[in-house]
N, C-alpha and C positions, 0 to 999 in steps of 0.2 A: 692564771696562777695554777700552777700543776707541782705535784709530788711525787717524783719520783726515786730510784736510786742512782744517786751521781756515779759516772761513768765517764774515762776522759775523752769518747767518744763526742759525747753530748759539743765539748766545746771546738772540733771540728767542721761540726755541720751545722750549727744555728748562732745564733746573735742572739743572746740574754741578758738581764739585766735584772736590777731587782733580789740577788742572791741572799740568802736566809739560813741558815746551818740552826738549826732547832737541838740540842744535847736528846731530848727527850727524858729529862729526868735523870741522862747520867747512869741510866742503869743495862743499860752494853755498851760496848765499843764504837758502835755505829750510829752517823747520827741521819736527822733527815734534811736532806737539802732541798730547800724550795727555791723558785725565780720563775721570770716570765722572759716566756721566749720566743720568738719572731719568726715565725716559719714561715717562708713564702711558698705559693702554690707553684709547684712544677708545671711549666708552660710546654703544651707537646705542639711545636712550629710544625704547619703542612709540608709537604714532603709532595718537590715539584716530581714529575711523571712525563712520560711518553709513551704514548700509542698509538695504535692503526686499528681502524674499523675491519679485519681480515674478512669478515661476515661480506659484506658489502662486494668484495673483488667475483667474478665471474673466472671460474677459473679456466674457461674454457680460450676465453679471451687474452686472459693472463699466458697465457702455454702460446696463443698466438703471435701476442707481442715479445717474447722470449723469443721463437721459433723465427722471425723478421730482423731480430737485433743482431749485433756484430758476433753475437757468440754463436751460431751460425753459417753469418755472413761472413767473414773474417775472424775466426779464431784466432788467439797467439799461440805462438807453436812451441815455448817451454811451458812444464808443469806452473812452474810459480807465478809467470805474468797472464795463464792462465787463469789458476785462481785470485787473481785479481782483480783479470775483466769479471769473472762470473762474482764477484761479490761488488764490483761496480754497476753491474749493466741490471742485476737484479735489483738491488738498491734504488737504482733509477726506477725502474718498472714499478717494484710498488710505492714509490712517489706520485706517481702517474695515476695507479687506480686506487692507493688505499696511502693521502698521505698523511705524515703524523702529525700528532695532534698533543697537543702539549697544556699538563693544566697543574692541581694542585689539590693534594687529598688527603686529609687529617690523621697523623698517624693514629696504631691503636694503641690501647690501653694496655699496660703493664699485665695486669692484674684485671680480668673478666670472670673467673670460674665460680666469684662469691654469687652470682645471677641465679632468682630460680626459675622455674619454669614458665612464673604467672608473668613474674618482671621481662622476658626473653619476649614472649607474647604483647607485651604491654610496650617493650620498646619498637618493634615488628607494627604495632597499630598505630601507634603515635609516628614510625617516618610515614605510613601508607598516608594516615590522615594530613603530613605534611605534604604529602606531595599533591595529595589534591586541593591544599591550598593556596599552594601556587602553579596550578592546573588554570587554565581560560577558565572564565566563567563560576569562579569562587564566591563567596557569598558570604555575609558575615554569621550565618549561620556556621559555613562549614569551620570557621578562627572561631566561634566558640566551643565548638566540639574538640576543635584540635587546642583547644588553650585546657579543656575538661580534661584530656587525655594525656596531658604532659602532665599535669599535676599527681593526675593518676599513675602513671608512670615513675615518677622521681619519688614518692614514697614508698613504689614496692621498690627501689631500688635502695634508697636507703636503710627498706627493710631486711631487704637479703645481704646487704651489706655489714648492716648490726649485727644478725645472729651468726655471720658465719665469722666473723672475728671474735666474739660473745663463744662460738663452739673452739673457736683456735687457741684463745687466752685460756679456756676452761681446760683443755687439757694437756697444758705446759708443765712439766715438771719441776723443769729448774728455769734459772732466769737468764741464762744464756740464749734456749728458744725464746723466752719473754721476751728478750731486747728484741730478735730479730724480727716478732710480727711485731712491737713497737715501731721498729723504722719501717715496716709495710706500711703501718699507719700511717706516720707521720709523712709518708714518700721522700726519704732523703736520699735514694736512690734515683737516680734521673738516668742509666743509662737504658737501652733500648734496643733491643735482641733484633728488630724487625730492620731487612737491608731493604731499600727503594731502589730504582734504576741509578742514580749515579754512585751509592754506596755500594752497591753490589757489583759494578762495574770499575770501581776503582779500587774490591778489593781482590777481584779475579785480576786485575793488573799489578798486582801487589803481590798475590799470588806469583804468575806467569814470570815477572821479574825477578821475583826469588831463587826458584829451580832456577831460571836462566843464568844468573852470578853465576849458582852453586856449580852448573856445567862445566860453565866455562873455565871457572877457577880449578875443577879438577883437570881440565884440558890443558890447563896453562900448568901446572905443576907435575902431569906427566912428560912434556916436552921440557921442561924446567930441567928433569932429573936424567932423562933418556943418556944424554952426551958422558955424564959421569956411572953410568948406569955398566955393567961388568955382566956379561951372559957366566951362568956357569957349564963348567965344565963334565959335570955329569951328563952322561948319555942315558936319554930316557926315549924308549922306544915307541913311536911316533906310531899311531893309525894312520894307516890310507883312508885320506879325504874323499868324500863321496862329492863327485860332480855333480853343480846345477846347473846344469845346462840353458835353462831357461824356465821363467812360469807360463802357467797355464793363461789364455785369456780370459779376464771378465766375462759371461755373460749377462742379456740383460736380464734374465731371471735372477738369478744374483742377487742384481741391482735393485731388481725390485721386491724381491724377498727380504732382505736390509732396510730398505727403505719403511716398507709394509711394519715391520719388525720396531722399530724405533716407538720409543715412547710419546704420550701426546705431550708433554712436558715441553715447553720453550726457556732460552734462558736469553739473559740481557745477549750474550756474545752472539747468539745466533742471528743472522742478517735476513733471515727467511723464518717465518714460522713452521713450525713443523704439520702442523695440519695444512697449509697450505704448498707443502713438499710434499706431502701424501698425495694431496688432490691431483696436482701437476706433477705424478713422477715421471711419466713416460718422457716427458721434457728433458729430466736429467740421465737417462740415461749414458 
């Protein structure tokens, strides 16, 4: 049973029952509404992944098996089927030395910053003490240390979690901020800022297909107009064009001063890791 101020919020997002409207004596306007209400716990589903051990590939060997493959041996000779073999023939190659690996990993938490220092530490000793419990050669000594350590752990978390709502409610003004650390509380919020590889990857396709429409559709509505399209008649006095006769070519300094240059940041689209294009740049030149 909880007291709160009715809000028509409230009957969007939970299932209550039991509803109460108290006058309170009739002496304001306002009355109090009481009920019991059903909140279910927000369930955060793992969030499937793919990886590659990069660590693991020898990149010397790597730039070898590149250097033997068809992108060598047999290049295509337009740009585009080009960059097709080189994002095939690489693909293959780190199949070969580093391949992926696919698994499943807890998303995180909405809301972490109420943590304090001791609890940050006490959750840091409690995975260590887990992991040497399922380490070879465990012992029921080391499950009650780590059964000591979790209990330890889940009360300073509780703790830091009470005073730092305990500091949020304290200094609300009005009840509009109140509601919203109310729904923190309560977590009626279930959405989740954090993208994983197939989210992130089909929103950069979401993306990409976007601008792509919007292109084309300006493409298609300047040839649309062109045939009814009337040049005017004013003479406006036209500059001489400066000839480009040709560019300059690449070199591989260049190449590798860009390359060098690039941040160590990977992203889902990229088919190569970038520290492992560092490693092996001389390859791409």
């Amino acid at each position: 049973m909880c007291s709160i101020c009715w809000r028509p919020e409230i009957q969007r997002h939970f299932a209550f029952s039991g509803v109460n409207v108290d006058p309170a004596g009739r002496i304001s306007d306002h009355c109090i509404v009481t009920a019991t209400f059903n909140v279910r716990p927000s369930v955060r589903r793992p969030s499937p992944y793919t990886s590659r051990n990069i660590k693991q590939i020898n990149s010397v060997e790597f730039e070898q098996a590149l250097r033997l493959s068809e992108l060598f041996i047999d290049p295509a000779t337009s740009a585009d089927r080009f960059a097709d073999q080189l994002v095939k023939v690489v693909t293959a190659t780190l199949d070969q030395f580093a391949p992926k690996r696919t698994g499943c990993r807890r998303r995180p938490k909405p809301i972490t910053r109420w943590l304090s220092a001791d609890a940050v530490a006490a959750k840091r000793e409690r995975r260590r003490l887990e992991r040497r419990l399922h380490s070879t050669g465990a012992t029921d000594q080391d499950r009650i240390i780590y059964r000591r350590s979790c209990r330890a752990t889940n009360k300073l978390i509780n703790k830091s979690r009470q005073e730092f709502y305990k500091q949020r409610i304290a200094v609300c003004t009005d009840s509009g901020k109140r509601w919203r650390i109310v729904n923190e509380l309560l977590h009626t919020s279930t959405s989740n800022g954090s993208l994983y590889d197939e989210d992130g990857d089909q929103l950069c396709r979401k993306f990409s297909d976007f601008f792509v429409s919007k292109i084309s559709a300006i493409k298609l509505a300047i040839a649309n107009r062109l045939p009814n399209f009337t040049p005017s008649t004013t003479r406006y006095e036209i500059p001489s064009p400066e000839v480009l006769n040709g560019l300059p070519p690449v070199t591989p300094i260049e190449v590798s001063k860009l390359l060098h240059s690039l941040p160590a940041k990977s992203s889902i689209m990229d088919f190569i890791p970038i520290s492992l294009l560092k490693s092996c740049n001389s390859v791409f030149f």
